[in-house]
C-alpha positions as CSV (number, residue, x, y, z in Angstrom):
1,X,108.7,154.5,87.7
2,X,110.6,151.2,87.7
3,X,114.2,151.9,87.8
4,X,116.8,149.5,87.4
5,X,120.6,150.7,88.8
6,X,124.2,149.9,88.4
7,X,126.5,151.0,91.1
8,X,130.0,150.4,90.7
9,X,133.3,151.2,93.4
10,X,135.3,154.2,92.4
11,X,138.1,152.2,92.7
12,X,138.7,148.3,92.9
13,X,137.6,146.9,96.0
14,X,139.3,144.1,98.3
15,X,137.1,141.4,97.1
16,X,137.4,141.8,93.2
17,X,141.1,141.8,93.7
18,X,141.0,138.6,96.0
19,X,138.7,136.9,93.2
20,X,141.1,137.8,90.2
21,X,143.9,136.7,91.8
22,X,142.3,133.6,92.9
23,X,141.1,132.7,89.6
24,X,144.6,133.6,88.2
25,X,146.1,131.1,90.8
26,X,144.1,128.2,90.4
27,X,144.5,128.8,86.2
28,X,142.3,130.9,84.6
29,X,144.7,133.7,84.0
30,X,145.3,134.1,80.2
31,X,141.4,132.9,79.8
32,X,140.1,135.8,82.2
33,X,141.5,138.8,80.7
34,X,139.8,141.0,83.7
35,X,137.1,140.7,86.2
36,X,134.6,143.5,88.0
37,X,132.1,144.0,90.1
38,X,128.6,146.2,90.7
39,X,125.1,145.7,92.6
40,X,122.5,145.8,90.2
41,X,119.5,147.3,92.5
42,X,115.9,147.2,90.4
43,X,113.0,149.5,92.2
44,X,110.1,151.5,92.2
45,X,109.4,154.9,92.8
46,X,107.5,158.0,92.6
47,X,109.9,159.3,90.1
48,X,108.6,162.1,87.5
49,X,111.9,161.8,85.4
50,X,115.0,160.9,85.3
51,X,116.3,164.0,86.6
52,X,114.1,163.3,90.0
53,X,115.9,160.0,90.0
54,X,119.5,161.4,89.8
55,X,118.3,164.1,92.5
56,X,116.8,161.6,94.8
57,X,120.0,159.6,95.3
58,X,122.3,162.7,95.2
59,X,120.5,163.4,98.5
60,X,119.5,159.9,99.6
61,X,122.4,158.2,100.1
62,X,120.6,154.9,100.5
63,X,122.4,152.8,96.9
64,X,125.2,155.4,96.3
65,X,127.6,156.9,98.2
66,X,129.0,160.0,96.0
67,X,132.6,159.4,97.5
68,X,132.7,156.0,97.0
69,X,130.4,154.6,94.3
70,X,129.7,155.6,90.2
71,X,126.4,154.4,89.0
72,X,124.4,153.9,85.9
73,X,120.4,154.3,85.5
74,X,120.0,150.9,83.0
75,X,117.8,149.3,81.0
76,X,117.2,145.6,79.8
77,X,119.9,144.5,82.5
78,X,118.6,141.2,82.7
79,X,118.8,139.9,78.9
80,X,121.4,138.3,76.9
81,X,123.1,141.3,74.9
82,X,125.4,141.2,72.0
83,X,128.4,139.0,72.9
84,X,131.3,141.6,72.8
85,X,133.8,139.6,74.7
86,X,132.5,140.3,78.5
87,X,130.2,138.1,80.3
88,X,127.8,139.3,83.1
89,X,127.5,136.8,86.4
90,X,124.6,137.6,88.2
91,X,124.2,136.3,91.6
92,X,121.1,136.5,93.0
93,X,119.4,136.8,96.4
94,X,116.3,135.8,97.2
95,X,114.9,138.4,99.6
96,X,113.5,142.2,98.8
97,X,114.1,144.6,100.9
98,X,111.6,146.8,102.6
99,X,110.7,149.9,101.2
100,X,111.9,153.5,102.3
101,X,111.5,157.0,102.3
102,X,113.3,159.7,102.4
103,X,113.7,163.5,100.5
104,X,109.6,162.4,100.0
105,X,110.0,160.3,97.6
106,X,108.9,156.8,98.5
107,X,110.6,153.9,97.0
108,X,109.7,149.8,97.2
109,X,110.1,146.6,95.7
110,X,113.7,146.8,96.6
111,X,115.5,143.9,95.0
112,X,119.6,143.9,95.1
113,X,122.0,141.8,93.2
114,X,125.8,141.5,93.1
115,X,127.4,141.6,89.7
116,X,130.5,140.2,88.0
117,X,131.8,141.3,84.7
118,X,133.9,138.8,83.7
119,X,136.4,139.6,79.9
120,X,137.5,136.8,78.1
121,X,139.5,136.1,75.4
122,X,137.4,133.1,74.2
123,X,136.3,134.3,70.5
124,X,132.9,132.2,71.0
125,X,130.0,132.9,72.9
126,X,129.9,129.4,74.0
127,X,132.9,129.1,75.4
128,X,133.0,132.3,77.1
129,X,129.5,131.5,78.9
130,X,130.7,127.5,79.9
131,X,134.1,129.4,81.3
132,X,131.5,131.7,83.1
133,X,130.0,129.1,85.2
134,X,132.9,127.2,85.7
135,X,134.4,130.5,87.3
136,X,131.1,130.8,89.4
137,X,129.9,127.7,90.5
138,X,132.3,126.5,93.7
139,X,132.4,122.8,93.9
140,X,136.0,122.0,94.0
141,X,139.1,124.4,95.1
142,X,140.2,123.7,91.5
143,X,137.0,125.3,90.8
144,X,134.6,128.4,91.0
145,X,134.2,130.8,93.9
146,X,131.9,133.7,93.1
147,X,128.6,131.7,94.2
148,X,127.9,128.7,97.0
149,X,125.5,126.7,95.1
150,X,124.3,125.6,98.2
151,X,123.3,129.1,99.5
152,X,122.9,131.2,96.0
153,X,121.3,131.0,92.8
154,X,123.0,132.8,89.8
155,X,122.4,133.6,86.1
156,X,124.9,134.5,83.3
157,X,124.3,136.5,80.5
158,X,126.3,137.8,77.1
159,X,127.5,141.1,76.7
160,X,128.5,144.4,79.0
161,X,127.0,146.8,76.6
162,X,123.6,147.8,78.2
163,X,121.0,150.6,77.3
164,X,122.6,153.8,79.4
165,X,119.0,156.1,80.1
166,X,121.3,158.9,81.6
């Protein structure tokens, strides 16, 4: 079963808060109505169902951690959605990881991503994407700071509204 996974902090974490108020600072407060984070993890495993999935990382422990971390089983992550307001910057690494085991349930092709959600209140699609990459893309101090184009690759998508499989 391929499984694609959203984990998000329970609570907001030290660098989503340092990146907001950054972007606030250096002027995009008013334009960036919030910001978020999650790491998108796509896999595959000997799942039977989605209820072997849930029960695998309930005991797993290896992409959740029940007392820190919420997740989402998704679908379609990586397409351009409706645009509802809310952009998703996707920065991506490069490496997978190796594959594990554990509760007998093997699971490889381990590819993890970190996730922004950026809100705007741009009314167009357009603007709110060309505000994305000016938000990610750090070239300047006046500029970006959620990817080193130097060191990272990123994509940016439309829309926060993804197919839930729970």
């Amino acid at each position: 079963m391929k499984v694609e996974l959203l984990v998000f902090p329970k609570i907001t974490d030290t660098t989503i808060y340092t990146a907001r108020t950054t972007l606030y600072r250096i002027g995009w407060k008013g334009k960036l109505l919030d910001l978020s984070r999650a790491t998108f993890y796509k896999f595959e495993g000997e799942f039977k169902s989605i209820k072997d999935l849930k029960n695998w990382l309930s005991l797993s422990n290896h992409f959740i951690n029940p007392n820190k971390h919420l997740y989402k089983i998704v679908s379609g992550f990586e397409k351009h959605q409706k645009y509802d307001g809310w952009t998703r910057i996707i920065i991506l690494y490069n490496e997978i990881l190796p594959s594990l085991k554990c509760a007998g349930i093997e699971v490889y092709n381990i590819m993890e991503q970190e996730v922004y959600f950026a809100k705007w209140s741009a009314i167009r699609e357009k603007d709110a994407l060309k505000s994305s990459l000016l938000i990610t893309r750090s070239e300047s101090r006046e500029s970006g700071l959620l990817a080193n184009p130097h060191l990272q690759t990123w994509q940016i998508y439309s829309g926060r509204e993804l197919c839930i499989l729970e």
